[in-house]
N, C-alpha and C positions, 0 to 999 in steps of 0.2 A: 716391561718384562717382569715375571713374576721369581719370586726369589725362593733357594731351598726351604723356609717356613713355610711358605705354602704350599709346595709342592707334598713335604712333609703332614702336614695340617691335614688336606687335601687325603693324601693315603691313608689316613688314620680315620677318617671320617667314610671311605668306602668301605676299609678293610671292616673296620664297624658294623658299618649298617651290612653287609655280606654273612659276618658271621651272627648277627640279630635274624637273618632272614633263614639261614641254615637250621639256627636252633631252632625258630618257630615252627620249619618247616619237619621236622624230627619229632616234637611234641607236640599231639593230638590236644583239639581243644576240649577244652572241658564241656562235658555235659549240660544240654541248656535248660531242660528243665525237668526234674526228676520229681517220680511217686514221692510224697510224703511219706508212705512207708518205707520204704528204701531209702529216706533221709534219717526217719531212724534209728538204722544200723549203724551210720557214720557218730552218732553220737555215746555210741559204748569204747570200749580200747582200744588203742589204733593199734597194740603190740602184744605179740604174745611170747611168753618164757618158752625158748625151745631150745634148754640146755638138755634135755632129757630126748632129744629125739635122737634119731641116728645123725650118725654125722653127713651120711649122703642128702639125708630132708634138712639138716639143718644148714647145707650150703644153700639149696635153691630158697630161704627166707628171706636173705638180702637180697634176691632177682625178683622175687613174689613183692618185696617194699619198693621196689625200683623202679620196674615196671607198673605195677598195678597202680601206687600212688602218686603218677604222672597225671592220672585224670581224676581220679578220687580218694577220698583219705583209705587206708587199707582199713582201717574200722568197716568200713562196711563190707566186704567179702570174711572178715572176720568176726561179724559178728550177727552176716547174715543165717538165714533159715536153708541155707547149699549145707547138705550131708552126702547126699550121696555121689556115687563117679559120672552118672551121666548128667545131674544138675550143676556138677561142676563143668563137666565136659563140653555142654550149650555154653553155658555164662564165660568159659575164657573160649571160643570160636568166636563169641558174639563182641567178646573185648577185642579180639585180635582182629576182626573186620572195622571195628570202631576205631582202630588206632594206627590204619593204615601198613606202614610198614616196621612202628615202633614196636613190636611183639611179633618175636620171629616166631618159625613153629618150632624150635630148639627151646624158644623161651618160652613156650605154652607148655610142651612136653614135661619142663622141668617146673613150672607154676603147679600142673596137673598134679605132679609126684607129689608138692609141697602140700597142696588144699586137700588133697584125697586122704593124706598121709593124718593131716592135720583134725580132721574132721571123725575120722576112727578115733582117732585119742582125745581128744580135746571134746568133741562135739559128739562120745561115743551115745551116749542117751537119744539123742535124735536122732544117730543112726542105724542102730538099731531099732528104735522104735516105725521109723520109714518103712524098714526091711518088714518088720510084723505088719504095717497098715496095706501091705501087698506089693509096695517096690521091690525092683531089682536093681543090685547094683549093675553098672554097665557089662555087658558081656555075659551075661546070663539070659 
C-alpha cells in the first residue's frame, strides 16, 4: 500500500500538470512565421510615455501591454504604420480571431480607445497625412 507521500506527491504532480494545461490553453500561440516587415516594427520601443493622455486612455495601456504582448512584443502595433480607425479596427478583429478566446470584445473595444487615441497624438503626422492621401477615418 502506498503511503501519504505519495498520495501527496501524486496531487501535486496532477494539480500541476492541470493548471500547465489551463494556462496553455488561455495563451494563444505565438505567431509562426511573420513578414520581415512587420518584424521590423517589433524592433523600435516596446513603450510609450502616456502620462499626458487622459486618464480614461491611459487605464486601457496596461490592457493594450497585456493582451497584445501575449503573442507579440507591443513594439510592433506601436510602432507599426496603423494610424487610422478602420486599420486599427481590421488588425485588433484579426487579433481577436487569432487569440481565440484571450481578447474579449470588451477588451478590443477598450485596445480600440487606446490605438485610435494613441495614433492622433503620438502618430499625429501620419494621420493626417492618411486623411490627405484620400482615407477616411472609420465612420465616414
Amino acid at each position: 500500500m502506498r503511503g501519504p507521500t505519495f498520495v501527496k506527491a501524486t496531487t501535486f504532480v496532477v494539480t500541476t500538470l492541470v493548471m500547465m494545461l489551463t494556462a496553455a490553453a488561455q495563451v494563444p500561440e505565438p505567431e509562426e512565421e511573420v513578414d520581415p516587415r512587420i518584424l521590423e516594427y517589433d524592433k523600435g520601443p516596446d513603450t510609450i510615455d502616456v502620462s499626458g493622455y487622459p486618464a480614461e486612455v491611459q487605464a486601457t495601456y496596461d490592457l493594450f501591454l497585456e493582451k497584445c504582448g501575449k503573442c507579440h512584443t507591443p513594439a510592433r502595433p506601436i510602432n507599426c504604420d496603423f494610424a487610422l480607425e478602420d486599420e486599427w479596427g481590421r488588425y485588433i478583429k484579426r487579433m481577436m480571431r487569432r487569440s481565440g478566446k484571450f481578447i474579449t470584445p470588451d477588451d478590443a473595444k477598450q485596445i480600440y480607445v487606446f490605438l485610435t487615441y494613441d495614433s492622433k497624438t503620438r502618430k499625429k503626422d501620419m494621420y493626417e497625412r492618411k486623411l490627405k492621401e484620400g482615407a477616411k477615418p472609420s465612420g465616414q
